[in-house]
GUSE-906658 format. One line per field, with one value per residue (C-alpha): x, y, z; residue number from 1. Coordinates in Angstrom, 1 decimal, m for minus. Layout:
c1 X ... .
c2 Y ... .
c3 Z ... .
pos NUM ... .
end
This chain:
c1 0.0 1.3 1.0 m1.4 m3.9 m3.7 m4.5 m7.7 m8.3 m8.3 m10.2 m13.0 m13.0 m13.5 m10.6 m8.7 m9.4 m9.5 m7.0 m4.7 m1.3 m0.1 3.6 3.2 6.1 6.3 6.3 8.5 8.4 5.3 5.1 1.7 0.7 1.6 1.3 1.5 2.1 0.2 0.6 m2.7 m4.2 m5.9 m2.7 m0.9 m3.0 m1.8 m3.5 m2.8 m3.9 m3.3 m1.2 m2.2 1.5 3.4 7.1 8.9 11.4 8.7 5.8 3.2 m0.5 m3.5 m6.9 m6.6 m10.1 m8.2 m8.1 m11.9 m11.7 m8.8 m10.7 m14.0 m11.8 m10.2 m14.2 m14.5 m11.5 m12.3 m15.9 m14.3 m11.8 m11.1 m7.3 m6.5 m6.8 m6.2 m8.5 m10.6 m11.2 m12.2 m12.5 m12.6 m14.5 m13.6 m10.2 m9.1 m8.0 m8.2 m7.2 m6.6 m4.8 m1.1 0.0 3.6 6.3 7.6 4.7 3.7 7.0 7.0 7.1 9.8 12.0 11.9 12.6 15.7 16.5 16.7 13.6 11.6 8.7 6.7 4.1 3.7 3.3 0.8 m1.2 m0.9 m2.2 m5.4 m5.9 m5.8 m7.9 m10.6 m11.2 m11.4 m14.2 m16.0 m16.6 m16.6 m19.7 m21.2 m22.7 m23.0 m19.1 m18.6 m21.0 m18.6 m15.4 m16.1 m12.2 m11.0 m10.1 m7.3 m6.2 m5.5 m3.1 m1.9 m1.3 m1.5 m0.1 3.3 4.1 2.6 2.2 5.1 7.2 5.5 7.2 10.4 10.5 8.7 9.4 7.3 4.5 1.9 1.7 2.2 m0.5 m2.9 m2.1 m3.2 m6.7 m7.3 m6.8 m8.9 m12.0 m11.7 m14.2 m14.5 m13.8 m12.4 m8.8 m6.4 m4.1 m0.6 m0.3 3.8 5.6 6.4 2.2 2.1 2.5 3.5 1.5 0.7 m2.6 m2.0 m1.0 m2.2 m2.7 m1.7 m2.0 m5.1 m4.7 m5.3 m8.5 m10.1 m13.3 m11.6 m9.1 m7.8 m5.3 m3.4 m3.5 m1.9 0.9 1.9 2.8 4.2 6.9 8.1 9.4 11.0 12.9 13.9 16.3 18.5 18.0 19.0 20.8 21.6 17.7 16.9 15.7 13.4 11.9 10.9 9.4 7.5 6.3 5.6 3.4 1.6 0.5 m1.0 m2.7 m4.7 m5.2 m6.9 m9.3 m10.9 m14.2 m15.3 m14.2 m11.9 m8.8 m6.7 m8.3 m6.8 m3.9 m2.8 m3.9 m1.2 1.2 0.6 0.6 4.1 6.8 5.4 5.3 8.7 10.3 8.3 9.9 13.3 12.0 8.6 7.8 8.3 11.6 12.1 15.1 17.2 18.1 20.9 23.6 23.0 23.9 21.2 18.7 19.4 18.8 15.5 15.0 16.6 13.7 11.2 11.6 11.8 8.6 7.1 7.4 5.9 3.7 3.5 0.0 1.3 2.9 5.7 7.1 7.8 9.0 11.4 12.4 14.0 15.4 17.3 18.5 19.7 21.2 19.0 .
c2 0.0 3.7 6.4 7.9 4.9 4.5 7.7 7.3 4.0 5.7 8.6 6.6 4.4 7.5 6.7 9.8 13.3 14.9 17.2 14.8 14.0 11.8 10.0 6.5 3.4 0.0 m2.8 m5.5 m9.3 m10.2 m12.8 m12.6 m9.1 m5.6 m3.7 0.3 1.8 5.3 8.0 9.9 12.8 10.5 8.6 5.6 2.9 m0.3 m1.1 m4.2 m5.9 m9.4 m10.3 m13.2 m14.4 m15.1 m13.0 m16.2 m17.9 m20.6 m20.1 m19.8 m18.4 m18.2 m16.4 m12.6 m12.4 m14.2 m10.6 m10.6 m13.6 m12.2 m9.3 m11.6 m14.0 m10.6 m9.9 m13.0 m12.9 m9.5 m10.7 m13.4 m11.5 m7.5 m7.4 m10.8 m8.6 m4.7 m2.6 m2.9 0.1 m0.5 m3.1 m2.6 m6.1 m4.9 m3.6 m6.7 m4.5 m3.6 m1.1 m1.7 0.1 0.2 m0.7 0.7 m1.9 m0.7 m1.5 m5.0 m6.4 m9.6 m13.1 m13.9 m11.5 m12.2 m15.7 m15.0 m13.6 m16.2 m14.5 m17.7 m16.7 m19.6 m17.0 m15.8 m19.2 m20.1 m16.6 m18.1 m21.6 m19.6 m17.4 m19.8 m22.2 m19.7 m18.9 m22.7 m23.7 m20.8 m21.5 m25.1 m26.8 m23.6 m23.6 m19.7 m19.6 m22.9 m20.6 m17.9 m19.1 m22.1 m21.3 m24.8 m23.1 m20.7 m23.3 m25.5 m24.1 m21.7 m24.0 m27.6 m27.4 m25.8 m27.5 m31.3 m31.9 m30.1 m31.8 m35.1 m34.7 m33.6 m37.0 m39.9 m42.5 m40.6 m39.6 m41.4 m40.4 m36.8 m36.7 m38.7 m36.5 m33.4 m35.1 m35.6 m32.1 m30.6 m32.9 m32.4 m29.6 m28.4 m24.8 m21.5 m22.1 m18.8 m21.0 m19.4 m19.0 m18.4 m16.4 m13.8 m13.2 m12.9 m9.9 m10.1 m6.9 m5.8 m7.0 m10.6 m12.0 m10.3 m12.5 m11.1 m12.4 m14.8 m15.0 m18.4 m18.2 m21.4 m23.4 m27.1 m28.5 m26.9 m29.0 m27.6 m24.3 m25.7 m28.1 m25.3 m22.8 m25.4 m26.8 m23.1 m23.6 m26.8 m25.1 m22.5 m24.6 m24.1 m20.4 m19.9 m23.0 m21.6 m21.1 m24.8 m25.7 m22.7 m23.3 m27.1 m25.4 m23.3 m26.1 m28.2 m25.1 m23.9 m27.9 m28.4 m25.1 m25.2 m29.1 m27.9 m26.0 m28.5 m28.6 m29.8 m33.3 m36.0 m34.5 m37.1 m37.3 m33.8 m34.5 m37.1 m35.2 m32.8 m35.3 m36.5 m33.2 m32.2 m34.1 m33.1 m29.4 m30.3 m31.0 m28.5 m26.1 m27.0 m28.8 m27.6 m23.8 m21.8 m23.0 m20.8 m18.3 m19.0 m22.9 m22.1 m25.0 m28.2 m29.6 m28.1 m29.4 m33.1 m32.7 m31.7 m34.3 m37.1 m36.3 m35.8 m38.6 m41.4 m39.8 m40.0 m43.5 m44.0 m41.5 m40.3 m40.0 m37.1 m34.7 m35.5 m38.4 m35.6 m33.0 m36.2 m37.1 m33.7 m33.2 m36.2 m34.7 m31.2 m33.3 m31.3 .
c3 0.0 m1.1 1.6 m0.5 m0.1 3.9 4.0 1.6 3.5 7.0 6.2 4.2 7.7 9.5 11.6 10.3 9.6 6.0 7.2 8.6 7.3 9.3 9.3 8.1 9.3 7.3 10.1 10.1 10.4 8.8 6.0 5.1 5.2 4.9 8.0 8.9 11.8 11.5 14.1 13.7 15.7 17.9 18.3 16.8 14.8 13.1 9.6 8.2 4.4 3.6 0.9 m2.1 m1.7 1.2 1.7 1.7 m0.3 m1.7 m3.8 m0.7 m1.4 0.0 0.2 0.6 2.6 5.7 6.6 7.3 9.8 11.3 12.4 13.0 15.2 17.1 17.7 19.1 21.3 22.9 23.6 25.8 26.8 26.3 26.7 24.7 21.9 20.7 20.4 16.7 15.1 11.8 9.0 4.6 3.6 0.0 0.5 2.5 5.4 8.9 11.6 15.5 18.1 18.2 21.4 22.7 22.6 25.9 27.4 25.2 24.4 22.3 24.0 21.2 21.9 25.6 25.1 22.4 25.3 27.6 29.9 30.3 32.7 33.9 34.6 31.1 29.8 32.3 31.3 27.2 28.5 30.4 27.7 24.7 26.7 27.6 23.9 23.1 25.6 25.3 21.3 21.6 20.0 19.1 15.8 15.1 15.7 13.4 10.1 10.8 10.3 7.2 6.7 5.5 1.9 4.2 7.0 4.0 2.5 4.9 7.7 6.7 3.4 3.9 7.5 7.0 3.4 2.1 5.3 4.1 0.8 1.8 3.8 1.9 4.4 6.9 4.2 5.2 9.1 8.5 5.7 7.9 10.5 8.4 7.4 11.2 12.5 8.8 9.8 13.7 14.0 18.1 18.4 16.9 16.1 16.0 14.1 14.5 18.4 18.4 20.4 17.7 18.2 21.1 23.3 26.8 28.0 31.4 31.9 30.4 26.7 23.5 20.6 17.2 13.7 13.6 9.9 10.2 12.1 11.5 13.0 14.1 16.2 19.3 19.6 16.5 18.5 21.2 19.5 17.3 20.6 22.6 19.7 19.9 23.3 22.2 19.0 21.6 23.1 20.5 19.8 23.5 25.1 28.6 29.1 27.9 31.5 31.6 28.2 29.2 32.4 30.1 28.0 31.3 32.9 29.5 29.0 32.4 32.3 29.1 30.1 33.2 31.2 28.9 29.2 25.8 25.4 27.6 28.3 27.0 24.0 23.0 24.7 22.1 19.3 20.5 21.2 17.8 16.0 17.8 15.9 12.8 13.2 14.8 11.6 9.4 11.3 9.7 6.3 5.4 3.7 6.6 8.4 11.6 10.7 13.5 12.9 10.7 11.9 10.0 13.2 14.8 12.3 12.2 16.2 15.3 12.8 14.7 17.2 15.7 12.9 15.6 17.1 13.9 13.8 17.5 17.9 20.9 23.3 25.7 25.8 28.5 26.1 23.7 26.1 27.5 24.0 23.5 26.4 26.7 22.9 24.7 26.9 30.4 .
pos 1 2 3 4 5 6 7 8 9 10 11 12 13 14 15 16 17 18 19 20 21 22 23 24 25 26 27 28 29 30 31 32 33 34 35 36 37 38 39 40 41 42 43 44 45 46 47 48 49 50 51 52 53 54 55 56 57 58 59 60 61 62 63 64 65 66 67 68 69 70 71 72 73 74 75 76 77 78 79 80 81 82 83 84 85 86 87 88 89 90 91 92 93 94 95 96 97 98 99 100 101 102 103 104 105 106 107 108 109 110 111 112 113 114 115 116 117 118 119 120 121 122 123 124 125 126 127 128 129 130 131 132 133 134 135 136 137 138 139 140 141 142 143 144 145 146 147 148 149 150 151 152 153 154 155 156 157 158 159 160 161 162 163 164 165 166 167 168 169 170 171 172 173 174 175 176 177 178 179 180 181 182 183 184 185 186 187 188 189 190 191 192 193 194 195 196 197 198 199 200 201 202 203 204 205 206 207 208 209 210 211 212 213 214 215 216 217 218 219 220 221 222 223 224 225 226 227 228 229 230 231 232 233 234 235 236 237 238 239 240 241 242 243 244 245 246 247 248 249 250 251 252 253 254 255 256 257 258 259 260 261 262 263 264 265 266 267 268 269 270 271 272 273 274 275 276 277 278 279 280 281 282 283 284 285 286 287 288 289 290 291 292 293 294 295 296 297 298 299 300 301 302 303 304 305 306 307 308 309 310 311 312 313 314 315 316 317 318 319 320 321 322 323 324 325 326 327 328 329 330 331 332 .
end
C-alpha cells in the first residue's frame, strides 16, 4: 500500500481526519501481510492488508479475505476476553484491510524476543495456556461460531499445506503419518482455532498475553492451536541454550494449564492429538515452507529431525514423552 492509499483507506474508515497527514512506518516481520504503523491525531493505529503471496522464499498463497476472519476472530476474542486482543477500530470487507490500536512496545514487548533472550517466565506461559484455553471452551460446540469461520479453503493451504504436506514430501518414508495427521486435524471440528499461536504473536502486555495475527483463524481443532505454541518452546532450546531448563518449564506449565481447562471433550483425548501433532510441526519447522530463521547449523537441524523422525514412527499419546524425548536430545 502507497502512503497515499492508507490515507484514503483511514479517512473513508472514518478513523482519520481529512485534514490529517499523518507520518506512516512499514512494520517488520510479517510474511503474510503488509502492516503500517500510523501516528494519527488521535494517536498511533496499526493497519494491516493481507497479501495473495506469502514473503517467503517458496511459492506460498493463499486467500486474501483471511483478513476478514482475522478481524472476526479478534471480535471473538475481545468478547471473551477484552485485553487478549487490541483494540478494533475499523475493517474494509472490499479492501481486505483492517485497523486496530497500536500498542507501545515498551509496554507490550514480544514473547519472542523475551525468550531470544533467555527470559523464560513460567508466569507468562501459564497466562498463554489460560488465555488460549478460555477462547477454546468458550466456542466449543457452538454452531453460530462454526457458520462464521467455514475457513478450510485458508487453513489448508496456509497451515496444513506448507508444515505437514510439504514436510511429508520432503520425507517420503514418513509420508503417510504426516499426511494422515493433516486429514485428522482438517475434519476435527470443536472450536475456533487462532491458528498461529507463536511467540512472535504474542504480546507479553501488562494485563496478560495479547494475541496477534489470527490469519489463520479457522473453525476445528484446538489441539493444533496448542501443539503449534508449545513446539516453539522446544525449537527455543537451541535459539537460547543456557535457558533450555526454563523453556521445558514453560512447555511443562503452559501444558498443564490449558489441560486444566478443557471442558469440551476428555482431556486425554486432546492431549494425544497434540502429542501427535508435535513431531510433525517439529520437523516443518526445519523442512517444510516456513523454516524458523534462527536454525541455521546443520547440526542443529538433524537434532530436530533425529527427534522428531523417531517420534514420527511411535507416535506419541502425551505430551511429556515428547517433552522427555527432546530433552534427553539437549542433553537437560
Amino acid at each position: 500500500m502507497t502512503p497515499d492509499e492508507i490515507r484514503a483507506a483511514l479517512v473513508r474508515l472514518g478513523v482519520a481526519g481529512k485534514g490529517e497527514n499523518p507520518r506512516i512506518e512499514a512494520l517488520k516481520g510479517g510474511v503474510s501481510s503488509d502492516i503500517f504503523r500510523v501516528d494519527l491525531d488521535s494517536g498511533p493505529v496499526c493497519i494491516k492488508r493481507a497479501l495473495p503471496k506469502l514473503k517467503v522464499a517458496a511459492d506460498w498463497r493463499a486467500p486474501v479475505e483471511r483478513n476478514t476472519y482475522e478481524f472476526e476472530w479478534m471480535r471473538v476474542a475481545f468478547d471473551i476476553e477484552p485485553t487478549s486482543v487490541p483494540e478494533l477500530l475499523a475493517a474494509d470487507v472490499e479492501a481486505g484491510l483492517f485497523v486496530m490500536r497500536f500498542l507501545d512496545p515498551e509496554r507490550y514487548p514480544l514473547w519472542k524476543e523475551q525468550l531470544r533472550d533467555g527470559n523464560a517466565d513460567i508466569g507468562t506461559a501459564k497466562a498463554v495456556g489460560d488465555r488460549l484455553v478460555r477462547i477454546h471452551a468458550a466456542t466449543a460446540g457452538e454452531a453460530a461460531i462454526a457458520e462464521t469461520f467455514p475457513t478450510d479453503h485458508i487453513f489448508h493451504p496456509i497451515r496444513l499445506e506448507p508444515y505437514l504436506l510439504a514436510t511429508a514430501r520432503a520425507h517420503p518414508d514418513h509420508a503417510a503419518v504426516l499426511e494422515e495427521l493433516a486429514e485428522t486435524t482438517l475434519n476435527t471440528k470443536k472450536a475456533l482455532v487462532h491458528g498461529d499461536v507463536s511467540p512472535k504473536n504474542i504480546l507479553a502486555g501488562p494485563d496478560g498475553p495479547v494475541f496477534l495475527d489470527a490469519e489463520c483463524a479457522w473453525y476445528g481443532d484446538p489441539a493444533f492451536d496448542l501443539a503449534f505454541c508449545m513446539n516453539h518452546l522446544l525449537l527455543k532450546c537451541l535459539w537460547t541454550p543456557s535457558a533450555t531448563p526454563g523453556f521445558l518449564n514453560c512447555f511443562d506449565a503452559l501444558a498443564a494449564v490449558y489441560l486444566n481447562g478443557v471442558t469440551w471433550e476428555p482431556v486425554e483425548v486432546l492431549e494425544r492429538r497434540v502429542a501427535n501433532l508435535l513431531p510433525g510441526l517439529f520437523l516443518a519447522r526445519v523442512d517444510g515452507k516456513s523454516p524458523v530463521e534462527y536454525l541455521t547449523e546443520a547440526s542443529d537441524k538433524e537434532r530436530v529431525r533425529r527427534v522428531a523422525m523417531a517420534l514420527l514412527a511411535d507416535l506419541p499419546d502425551r505430551l511429556g514423552i515428547v517433552r522427555d524425548a527432546w530433552k534427553r536430545e539437549v542433553g537437560q
